[in-house]
ZAMARGU-4260 file (C-alpha; in steps of 0.2 Angstrom, whole numbers, plus 5000, padded with zeros to 4 digits):
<rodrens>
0) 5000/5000/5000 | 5006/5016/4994 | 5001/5034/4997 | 5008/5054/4995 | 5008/5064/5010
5) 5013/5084/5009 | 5021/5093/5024 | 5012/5110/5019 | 4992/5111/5015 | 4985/5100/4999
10) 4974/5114/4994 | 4996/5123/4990 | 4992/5113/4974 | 4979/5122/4965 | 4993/5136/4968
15) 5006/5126/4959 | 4992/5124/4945 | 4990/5143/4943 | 5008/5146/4942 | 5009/5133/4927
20) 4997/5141/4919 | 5002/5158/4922 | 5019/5152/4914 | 5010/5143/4900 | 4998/5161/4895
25) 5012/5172/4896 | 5022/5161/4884 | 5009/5154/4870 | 4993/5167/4873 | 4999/5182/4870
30) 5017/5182/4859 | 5013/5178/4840 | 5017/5161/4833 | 5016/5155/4817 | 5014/5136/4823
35) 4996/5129/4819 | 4983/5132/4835 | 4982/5113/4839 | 5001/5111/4840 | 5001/5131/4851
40) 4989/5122/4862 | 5000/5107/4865 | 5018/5116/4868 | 5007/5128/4882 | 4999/5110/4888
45) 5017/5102/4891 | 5023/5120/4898 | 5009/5119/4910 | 5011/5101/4915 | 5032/5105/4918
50) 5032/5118/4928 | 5015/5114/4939 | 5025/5099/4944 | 5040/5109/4946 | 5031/5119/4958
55) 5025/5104/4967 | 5041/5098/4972 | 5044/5112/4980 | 5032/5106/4994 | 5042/5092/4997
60) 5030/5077/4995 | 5032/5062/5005 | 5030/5043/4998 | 5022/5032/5010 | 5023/5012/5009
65) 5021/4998/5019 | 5033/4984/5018 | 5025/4966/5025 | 5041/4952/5032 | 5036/4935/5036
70) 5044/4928/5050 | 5044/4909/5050 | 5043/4901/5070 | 5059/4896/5075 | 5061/4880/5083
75) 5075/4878/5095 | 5083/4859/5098 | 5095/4856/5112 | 5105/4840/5115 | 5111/4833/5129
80) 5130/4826/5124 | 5137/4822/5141 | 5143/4806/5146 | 5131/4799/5155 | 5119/4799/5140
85) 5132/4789/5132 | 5133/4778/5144 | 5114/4773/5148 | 5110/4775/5127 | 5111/4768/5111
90) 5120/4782/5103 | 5118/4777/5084 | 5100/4775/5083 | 5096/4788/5092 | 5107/4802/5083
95) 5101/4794/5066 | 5079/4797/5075 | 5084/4813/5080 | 5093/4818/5063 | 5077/4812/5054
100) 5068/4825/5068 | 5078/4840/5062 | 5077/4836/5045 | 5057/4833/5046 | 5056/4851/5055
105) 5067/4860/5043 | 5054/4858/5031 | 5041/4869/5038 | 5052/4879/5053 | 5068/4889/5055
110) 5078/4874/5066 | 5092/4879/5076 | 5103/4866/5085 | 5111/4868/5101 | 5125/4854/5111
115) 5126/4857/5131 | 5138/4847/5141 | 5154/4857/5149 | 5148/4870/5137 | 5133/4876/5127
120) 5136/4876/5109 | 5127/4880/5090 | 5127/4865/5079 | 5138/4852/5090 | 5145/4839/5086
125) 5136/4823/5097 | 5149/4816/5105 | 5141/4812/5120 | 5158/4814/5129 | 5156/4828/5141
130) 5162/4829/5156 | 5147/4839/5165 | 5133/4844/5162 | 5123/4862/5164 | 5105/4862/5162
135) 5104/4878/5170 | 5115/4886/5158 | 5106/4880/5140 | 5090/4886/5144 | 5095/4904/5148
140) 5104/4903/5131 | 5091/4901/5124 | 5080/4912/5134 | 5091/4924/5133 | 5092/4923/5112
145) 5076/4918/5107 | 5064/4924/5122 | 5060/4938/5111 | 5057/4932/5093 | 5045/4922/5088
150) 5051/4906/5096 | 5037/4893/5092 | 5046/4875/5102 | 5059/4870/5113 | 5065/4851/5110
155) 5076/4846/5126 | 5084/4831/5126 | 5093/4826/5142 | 5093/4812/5155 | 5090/4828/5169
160) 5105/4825/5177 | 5116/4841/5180 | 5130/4842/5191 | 5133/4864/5186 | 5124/4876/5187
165) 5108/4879/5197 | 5093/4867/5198 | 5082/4873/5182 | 5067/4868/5192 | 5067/4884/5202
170) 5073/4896/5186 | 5062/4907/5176 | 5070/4907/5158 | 5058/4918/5149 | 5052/4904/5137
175) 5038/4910/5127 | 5035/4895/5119 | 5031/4875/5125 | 5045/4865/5129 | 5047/4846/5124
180) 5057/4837/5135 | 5064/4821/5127 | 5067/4808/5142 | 5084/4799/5137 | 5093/4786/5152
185) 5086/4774/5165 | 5077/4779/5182 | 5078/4762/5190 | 5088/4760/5206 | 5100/4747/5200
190) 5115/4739/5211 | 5128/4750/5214 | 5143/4754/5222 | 5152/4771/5222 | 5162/4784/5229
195) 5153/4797/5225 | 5163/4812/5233 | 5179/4817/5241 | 5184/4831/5250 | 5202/4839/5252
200) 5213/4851/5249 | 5222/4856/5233 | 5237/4862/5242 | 5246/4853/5259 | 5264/4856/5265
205) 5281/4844/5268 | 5281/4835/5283 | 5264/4840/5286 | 5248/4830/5288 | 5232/4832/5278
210) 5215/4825/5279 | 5203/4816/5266 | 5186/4813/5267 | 5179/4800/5257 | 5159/4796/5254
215) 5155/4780/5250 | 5137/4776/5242 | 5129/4759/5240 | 5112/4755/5233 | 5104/4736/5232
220) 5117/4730/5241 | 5112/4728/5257 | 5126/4714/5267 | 5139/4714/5257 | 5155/4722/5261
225) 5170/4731/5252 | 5186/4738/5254 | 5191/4756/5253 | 5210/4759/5249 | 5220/4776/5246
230) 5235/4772/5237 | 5248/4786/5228 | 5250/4785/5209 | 5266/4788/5202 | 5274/4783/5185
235) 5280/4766/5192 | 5266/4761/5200 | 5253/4764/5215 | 5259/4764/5234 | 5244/4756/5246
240) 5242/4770/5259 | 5227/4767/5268 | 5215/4753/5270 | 5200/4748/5277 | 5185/4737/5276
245) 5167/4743/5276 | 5152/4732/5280 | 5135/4738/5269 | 5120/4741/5277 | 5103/4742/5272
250) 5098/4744/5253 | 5102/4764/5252 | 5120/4764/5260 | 5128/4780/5264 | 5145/4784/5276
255) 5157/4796/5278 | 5178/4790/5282 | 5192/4801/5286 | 5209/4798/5281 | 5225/4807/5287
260) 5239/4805/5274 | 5258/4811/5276 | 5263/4824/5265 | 5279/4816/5265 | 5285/4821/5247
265) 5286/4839/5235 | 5275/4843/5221 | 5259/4839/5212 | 5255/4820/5220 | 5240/4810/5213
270) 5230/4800/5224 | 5219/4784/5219 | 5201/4781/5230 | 5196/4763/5226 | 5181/4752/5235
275) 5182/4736/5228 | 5168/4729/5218 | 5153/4718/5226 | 5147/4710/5209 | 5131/4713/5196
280) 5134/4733/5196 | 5129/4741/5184 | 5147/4749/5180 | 5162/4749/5190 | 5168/4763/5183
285) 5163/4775/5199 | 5171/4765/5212 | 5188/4773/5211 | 5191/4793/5211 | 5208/4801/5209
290) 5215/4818/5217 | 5228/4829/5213 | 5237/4838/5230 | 5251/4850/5228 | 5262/4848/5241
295) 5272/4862/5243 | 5289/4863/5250 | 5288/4879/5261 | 5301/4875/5276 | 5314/4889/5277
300) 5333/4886/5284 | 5338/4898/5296 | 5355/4898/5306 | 5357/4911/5320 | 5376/4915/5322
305) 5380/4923/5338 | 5395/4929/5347 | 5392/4920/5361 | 5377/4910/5371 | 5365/4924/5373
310) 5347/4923/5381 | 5341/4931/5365 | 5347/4916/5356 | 5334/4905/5364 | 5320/4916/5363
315) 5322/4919/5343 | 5324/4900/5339 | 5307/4896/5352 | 5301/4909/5339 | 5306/4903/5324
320) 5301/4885/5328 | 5284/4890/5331 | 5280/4890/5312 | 5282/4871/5307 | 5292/4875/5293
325) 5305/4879/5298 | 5322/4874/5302 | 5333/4882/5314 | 5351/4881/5316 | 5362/4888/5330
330) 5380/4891/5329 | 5394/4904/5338 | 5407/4915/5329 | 5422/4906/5321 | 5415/4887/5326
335) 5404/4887/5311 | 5410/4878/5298 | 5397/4878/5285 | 5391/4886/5272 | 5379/4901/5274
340) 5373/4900/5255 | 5362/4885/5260 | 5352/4895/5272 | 5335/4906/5267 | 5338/4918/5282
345) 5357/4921/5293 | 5354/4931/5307 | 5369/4939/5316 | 5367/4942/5335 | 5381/4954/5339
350) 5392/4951/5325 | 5406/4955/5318 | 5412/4959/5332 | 5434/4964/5336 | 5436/4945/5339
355) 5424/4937/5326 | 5425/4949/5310 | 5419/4936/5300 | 5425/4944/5284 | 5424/4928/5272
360) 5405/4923/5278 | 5400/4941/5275 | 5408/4941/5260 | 5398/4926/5254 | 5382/4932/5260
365) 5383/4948/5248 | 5391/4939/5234 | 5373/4926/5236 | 5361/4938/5240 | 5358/4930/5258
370) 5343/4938/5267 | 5351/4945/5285 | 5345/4951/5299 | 5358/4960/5313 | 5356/4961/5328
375) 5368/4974/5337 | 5371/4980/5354 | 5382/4989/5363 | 5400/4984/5361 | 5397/4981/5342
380) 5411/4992/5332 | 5405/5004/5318 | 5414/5002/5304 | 5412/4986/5305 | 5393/4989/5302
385) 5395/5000/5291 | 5405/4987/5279 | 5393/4973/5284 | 5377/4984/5278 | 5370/5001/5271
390) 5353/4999/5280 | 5361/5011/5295 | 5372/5022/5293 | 5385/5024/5311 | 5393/5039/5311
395) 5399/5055/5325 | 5410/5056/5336 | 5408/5041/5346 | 5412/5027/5341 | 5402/5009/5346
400) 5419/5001/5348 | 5421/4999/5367 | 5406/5007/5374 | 5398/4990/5383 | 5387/5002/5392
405) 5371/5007/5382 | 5355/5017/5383 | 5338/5007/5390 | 5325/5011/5376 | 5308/5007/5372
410) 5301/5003/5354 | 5289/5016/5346 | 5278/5012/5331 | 5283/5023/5314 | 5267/5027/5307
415) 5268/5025/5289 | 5279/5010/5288 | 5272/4998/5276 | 5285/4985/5272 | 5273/4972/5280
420) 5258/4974/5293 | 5255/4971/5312 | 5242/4966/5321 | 5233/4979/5332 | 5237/4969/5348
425) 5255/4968/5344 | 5255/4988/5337 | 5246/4990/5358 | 5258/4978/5365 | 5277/4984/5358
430) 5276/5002/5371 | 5272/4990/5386 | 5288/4980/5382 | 5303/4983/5393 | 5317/4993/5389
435) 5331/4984/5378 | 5351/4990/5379 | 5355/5000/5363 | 5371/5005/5359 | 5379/5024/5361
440) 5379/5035/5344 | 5375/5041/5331 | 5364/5032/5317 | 5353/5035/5305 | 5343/5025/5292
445) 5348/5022/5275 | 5341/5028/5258 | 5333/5012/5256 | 5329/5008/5274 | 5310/5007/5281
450) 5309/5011/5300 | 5300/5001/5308 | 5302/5008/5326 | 5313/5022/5333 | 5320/5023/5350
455) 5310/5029/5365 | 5323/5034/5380 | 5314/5036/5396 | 5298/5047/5389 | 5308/5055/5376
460) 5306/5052/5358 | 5319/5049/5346 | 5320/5048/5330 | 5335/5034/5331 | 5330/5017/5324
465) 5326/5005/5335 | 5322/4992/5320 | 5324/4995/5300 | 5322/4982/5286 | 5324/4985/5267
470) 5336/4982/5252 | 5354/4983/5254 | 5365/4979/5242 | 5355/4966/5231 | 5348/4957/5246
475) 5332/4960/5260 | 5341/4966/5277 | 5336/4971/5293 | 5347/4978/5310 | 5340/4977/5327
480) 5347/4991/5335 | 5347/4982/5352 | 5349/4966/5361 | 5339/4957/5376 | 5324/4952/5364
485) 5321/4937/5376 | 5314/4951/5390 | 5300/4954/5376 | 5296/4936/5375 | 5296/4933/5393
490) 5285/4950/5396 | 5273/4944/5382 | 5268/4927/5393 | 5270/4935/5408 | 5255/4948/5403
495) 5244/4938/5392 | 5250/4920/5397 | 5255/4917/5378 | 5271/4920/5366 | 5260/4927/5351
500) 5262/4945/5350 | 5282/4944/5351 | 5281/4926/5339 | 5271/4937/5327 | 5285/4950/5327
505) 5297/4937/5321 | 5288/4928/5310 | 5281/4945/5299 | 5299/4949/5300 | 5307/4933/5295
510) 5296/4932/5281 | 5299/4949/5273 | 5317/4944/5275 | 5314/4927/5265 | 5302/4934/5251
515) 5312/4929/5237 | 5310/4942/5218 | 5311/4932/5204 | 5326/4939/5194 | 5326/4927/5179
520) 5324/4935/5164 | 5314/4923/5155 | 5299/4915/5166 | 5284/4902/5162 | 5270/4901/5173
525) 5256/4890/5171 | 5236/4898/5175 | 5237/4884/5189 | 5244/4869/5196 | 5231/4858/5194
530) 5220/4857/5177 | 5203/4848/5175 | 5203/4836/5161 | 5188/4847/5150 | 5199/4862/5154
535) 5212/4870/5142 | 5229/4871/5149 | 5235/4889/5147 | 5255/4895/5150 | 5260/4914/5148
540) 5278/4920/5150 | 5288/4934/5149 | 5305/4939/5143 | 5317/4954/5149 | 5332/4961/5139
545) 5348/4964/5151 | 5338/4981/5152 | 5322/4972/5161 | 5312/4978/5148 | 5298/4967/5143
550) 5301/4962/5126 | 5293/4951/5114 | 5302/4948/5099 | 5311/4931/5100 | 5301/4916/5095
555) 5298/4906/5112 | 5294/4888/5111 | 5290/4874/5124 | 5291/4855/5125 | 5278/4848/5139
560) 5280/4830/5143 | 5265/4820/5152 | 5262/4804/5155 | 5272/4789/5147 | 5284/4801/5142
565) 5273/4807/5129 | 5281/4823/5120 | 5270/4839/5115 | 5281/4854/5105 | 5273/4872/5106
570) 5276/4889/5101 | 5270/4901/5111 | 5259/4917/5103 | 5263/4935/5105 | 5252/4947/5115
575) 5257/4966/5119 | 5273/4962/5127 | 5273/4945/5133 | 5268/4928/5126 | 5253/4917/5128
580) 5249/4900/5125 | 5233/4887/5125 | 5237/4872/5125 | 5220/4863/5123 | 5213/4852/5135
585) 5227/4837/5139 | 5226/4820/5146 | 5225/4813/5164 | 5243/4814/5174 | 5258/4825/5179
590) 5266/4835/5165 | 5283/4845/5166 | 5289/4859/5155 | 5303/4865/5148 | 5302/4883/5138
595) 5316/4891/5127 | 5321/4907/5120 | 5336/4916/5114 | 5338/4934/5116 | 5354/4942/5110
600) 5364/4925/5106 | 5360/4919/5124 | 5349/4905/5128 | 5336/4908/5139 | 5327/4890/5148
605) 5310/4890/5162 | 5304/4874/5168 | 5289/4871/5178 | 5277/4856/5180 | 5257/4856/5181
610) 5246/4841/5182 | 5228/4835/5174 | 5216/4828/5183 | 5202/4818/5181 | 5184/4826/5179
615) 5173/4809/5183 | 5156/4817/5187 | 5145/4811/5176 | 5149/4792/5181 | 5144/4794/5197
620) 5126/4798/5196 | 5117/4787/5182 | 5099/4786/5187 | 5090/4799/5177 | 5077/4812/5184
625) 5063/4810/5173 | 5054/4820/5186 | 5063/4836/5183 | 5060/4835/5163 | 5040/4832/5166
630) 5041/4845/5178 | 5049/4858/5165 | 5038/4854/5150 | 5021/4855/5162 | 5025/4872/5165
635) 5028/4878/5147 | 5013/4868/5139 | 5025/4855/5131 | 5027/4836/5134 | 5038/4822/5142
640) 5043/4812/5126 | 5054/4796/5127 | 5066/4790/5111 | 5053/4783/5100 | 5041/4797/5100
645) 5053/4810/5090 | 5045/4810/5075 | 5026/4812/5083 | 5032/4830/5087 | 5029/4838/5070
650) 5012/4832/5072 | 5009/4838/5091 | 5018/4857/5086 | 5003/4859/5072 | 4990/4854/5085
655) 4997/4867/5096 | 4995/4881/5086 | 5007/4891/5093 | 5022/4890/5080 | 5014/4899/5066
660) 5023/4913/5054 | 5022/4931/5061 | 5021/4944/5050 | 5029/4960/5050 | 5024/4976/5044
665) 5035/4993/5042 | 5031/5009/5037 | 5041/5019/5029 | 5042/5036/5021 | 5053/5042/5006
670) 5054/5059/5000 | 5047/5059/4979 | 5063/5071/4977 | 5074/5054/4977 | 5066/5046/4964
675) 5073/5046/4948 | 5058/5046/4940 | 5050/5063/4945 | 5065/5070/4936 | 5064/5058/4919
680) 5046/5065/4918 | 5053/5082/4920 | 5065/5078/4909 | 5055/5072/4897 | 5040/5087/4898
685) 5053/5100/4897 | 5062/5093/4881 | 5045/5086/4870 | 5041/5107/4872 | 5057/5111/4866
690) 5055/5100/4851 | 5040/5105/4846 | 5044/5123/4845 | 5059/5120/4836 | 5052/5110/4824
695) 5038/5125/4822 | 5053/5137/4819 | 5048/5146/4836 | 5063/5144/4844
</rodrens>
């Protein structure tokens, strides 16, 4: 339907009229012509036709039409391709009914086809090897896409069970349309045995203990008895850990065990849970689960080297032992014959000293970047200090040497330290503590010390560090600016009948000192430790020039080997400044890498390991929910259909009635100006005039 539409009154047009014939009279009415009247009369008709349209543009008419799209109903079909379909259905025959579905609807509707599993995806391949399934998660797809356009069916096929994502029972999707629900699997309780959850930790630590809690499930197997094991998986075989028998009782069996293990050996360890079979289930393959644990090796080596026996001595070590990992060494001034490279943390109590200078274990703690802590006191000569450290600088005219003598001071918290935090107990606590013995002098921090308390003398405050941590000379430092630590200790159980404030000290101390920075100029790390099976395995690194500028320019490739020795060869991509890389999803096992690159002639290697573990949750709950399914389709007018009764669905969507074609009208509006044909007509008046009036002689 088509109409013209004016933006100023119609009645303008009898106007336009009267100037085209105004133009017409003037020009053949009253000049002379020699041209016969009949051919006069047709010139001023074509004159008054041109320019009376001419004058009618200049209204600017309008075109209206109406433009009318059919909108075919859009059935949507979703497939369940987890493996618990697969493993309850016969696969073949069923794809090849619910091909002949698709192809049946295609006919008559626009047919869109979805997989759900791990992940909701168009036109899926059906695999039926999913790892989990997400009912929750296909129905708001499709809510979400088609819940506004003229969606006429939903086909759901699924054996309701889903083990993601939020029961769909108690969702609202916004499905405007009925939902068929295709009931695929078994509902009958069949004999089983399974352990069908365990509970622990990803991470535990050396020399540590950890706990696992096993649920063991049993149905129809009231009587019979089984055996749970723990055993640890390695590439030679499986270690028997733990075992125990459990007696079955009743037909719906359910218990709980505990089991402590020993975290007795580094890095990613992988567990096997088994029950032993009791015969006629209907699959053994849920009575064993496997877990991954990283077992991390966090114990820190710490040698205290004094100048002497010292009460301070015994109260850092009852400090330091406190945190179970770690390993505390005691030794005095020239007696120690070992190597102070192989500790995390060397802490000097009043050292170097005129007897113990200690010049070539000094000299190896800067040469290895060896975290030190000093503890000073009076006696302790300056330029001795001074060479040992740059934290604090000793300087005036009094010199430490020989003053055994020193001020009793009191710690006072410096506001804005932030090197690491205190609690607010211990922040109350240090002012109650009783005075230690500083040394005589003058000393003041560094240019890359933090103070963390100054000296209080009696009730004056002074702005000489009491305690100062920070970097100096390649390495994490920090002096103690006093000695008789144990009083604190003692004072701290004395008052609140424990050791925690002062232990807390120590250990926030220690473990600045120990924080390692990673200086290698090429590093892999891996997203995590542990990957699930369905889950792609992503590794990003990073490479510095001898600038520390990240750089990207070198090609950077890696070699993963996993189980069996099996080899994998990558080549990491390029993002912004760094590399990235997705491995894809990779079997079941521990995997260790070994990443190259060469940058400026010089070869460049990270290693790292990451493990794979099992995702088994779809063969641990094999009786389908029928239930849920009837329940869905009830509330959106559809029907609970079972393989078998695909192709009766063509049939029941016409007596529905609600997936008819919609149809869409548009209006829209043109201006007459932008069609070329106004102007050809123009063209066309304009020029049959001309023609006839020179072929007159009139012109």
């Amino acid at each position: 339907m088509q109409d013209i539409s004016f933006t100023y009154p119609v009645w303008y047009l009898a106007l336009c009229a009267l100037a085209g014939l105004a133009v017409a009279t003037v020009l053949y009415f009253r000049a002379p012509l020699s041209a016969a009247k009949p051919l006069v009369a047709g010139m001023a008709v074509l004159r008054f036709l041109g320019y009376s349209l001419l004058a009618a543009l200049l209204l600017a008419p309008l075109l209206r039409y109406v433009d009318t799209d059919r909108q075919e109903p859009i059935v949507v079909m979703a497939q369940d391709v987890s493996e618990s379909v697969g493993l309850e259905t016969d696969t073949l025959a069923y794809t090849q009914e619910w091909n002949a579905l698709r192809d049946a609807l295609a006919a008559r509707y626009r047919v869109v086809e979805y997989t759900f599993g791990s992940q909701v995806k168009e036109n899926g391949a059906l695999r039926f090897q999913d790892k989990q399934t997400d009912l929750d998660a296909v129905l708001n797809e499709i809510g979400d896409v088609y819940g506004t356009q003229n969606l006429g069916a939903v086909i759901l096929s699924t054996d309701g069970i889903y083990n993601q994502g939020a029961n769909p029972a108690y969702r609202d999707f916004s499905l405007p349309a009925p939902v068929y629900t295709v009931g695929l699997g078994d509902t009958t309780r069949r004999r089983d045995l399974l352990v069908s959850r365990v509970f622990h930790n990803r991470i535990a630590y050396l020399d540590d203990q950890f706990s696992i809690q096993v649920d063991v499930r049993a149905r129809n197997a009231a009587e019979e008895a089984t055996q749970l094991t723990v055993s640890r998986i390695t590439e030679a075989g499986s270690t028997v850990l733990h075992t125990e028998r459990i007696a079955i009782e009743g037909q719906d069996f359910f218990t709980t065990r505990e089991v402590i293990l020993d975290a007795d050996r580094p890095g990613v360890q992988r567990y096997r849970i088994a029950v032993t079979a009791i015969g006629n289930e209907v699959t053994p393959a849920n009575n064993q689960r496997d877990i991954f644990v990283d077992v991390l090796d966090a114990r820190q080596r710490i040698l205290i080297l004094a100048e002497a026996p010292h009460p301070d001595i015994g109260a850092l070590r009852q400090a330091l032992v406190t945190g179970r990992n770690n390993e505390v060494e005691v030794a005095y001034g020239q007696a120690f014959t070992g190597n102070v490279a192989d500790f995390d943390l060397v802490i000097l109590h009043q050292l170097p000293s005129v007897v113990n200078r200690l010049s070539p274990v000094l000299e190896v703690l800067r040469r290895e970047e060896v975290p030190t802590l000093f503890i000073t006191g009076a006696g302790i000569p300056a330029p001795l200090m001074n060479a040992a450290q740059d934290l604090l600088v000793f300087s005036g005219s009094r010199s430490l040497l020989g003053q055994v003598q020193g001020n009793e001071v009191t710690g006072r918290i410096v506001p804005n330290f932030n090197a690491f935090t205190l609690s607010e107990e211990l922040i109350r606590a240090i002012p109650t503590y009783p005075p230690l013995s500083a040394p005589f002098g003058d000393f003041s921090p560094g240019p890359g010390a933090q103070v963390l308390l100054n000296q209080r003398v009696g009730r004056v405050d002074t702005e000489y560090p009491l305690l100062v941590v920070g970097e100096s000379r390649g390495r994490r430092t920090g002096v103690v600016v006093a000695s008789g630590l144990w009083q604190w200790r003692l004072y701290d159980y004395l008052e609140y009948g424990n050791h925690e404030r002062f232990d807390e000290l120590i250990s926030q101390l220690t473990q600045y000192l120990t924080v390692q920075d990673d200086k290698r100029r090429f590093r892999v790390t891996a997203a995590e430790n542990i990957f699930d099976e369905n889950e792609a395995v992503q590794l990003d690194a990073e490479l510095y020039n001898s600038s520390y500028e990240l750089v990207n320019g070198p090609e950077a490739t890696i070699l993963v080997t996993g189980p069996e020795g099996r080899e994998y060869n990558y080549t990491f991509s390029r993002t912004t400044n760094a590399y990235t890389l997705d491995a894809g999803t990779l079997p079941v096992g521990n995997y260790a890498y070994r990443a190259r690159v060469s940058d400026g002639g010089e070869a460049l290697i990270s290693e790292g390991r990451f493990s794979v573990q099992a995702v088994e949750l779809e063969r641990y709950a094999l009786e389908a929910d029928h239930a849920l399914l009837r329940q869905l389709s009830e509330r959106y007018g559809g029907d609970l259909l079972f393989p078998g009764q695909l192709a009766t669905i063509p049939a029941r969507l016409d007596d529905s009635g609600v997936a008819k074609p919609v149809l869409f009208e548009t209006v829209n509006t043109r201006s007459i100006l932008n069609l070329k044909g106004i102007f050809v007509l123009l063209f066309c008046l304009f020029a049959a005039e001309w023609g006839l009036r020179r072929w007159s002689g009139n012109y």
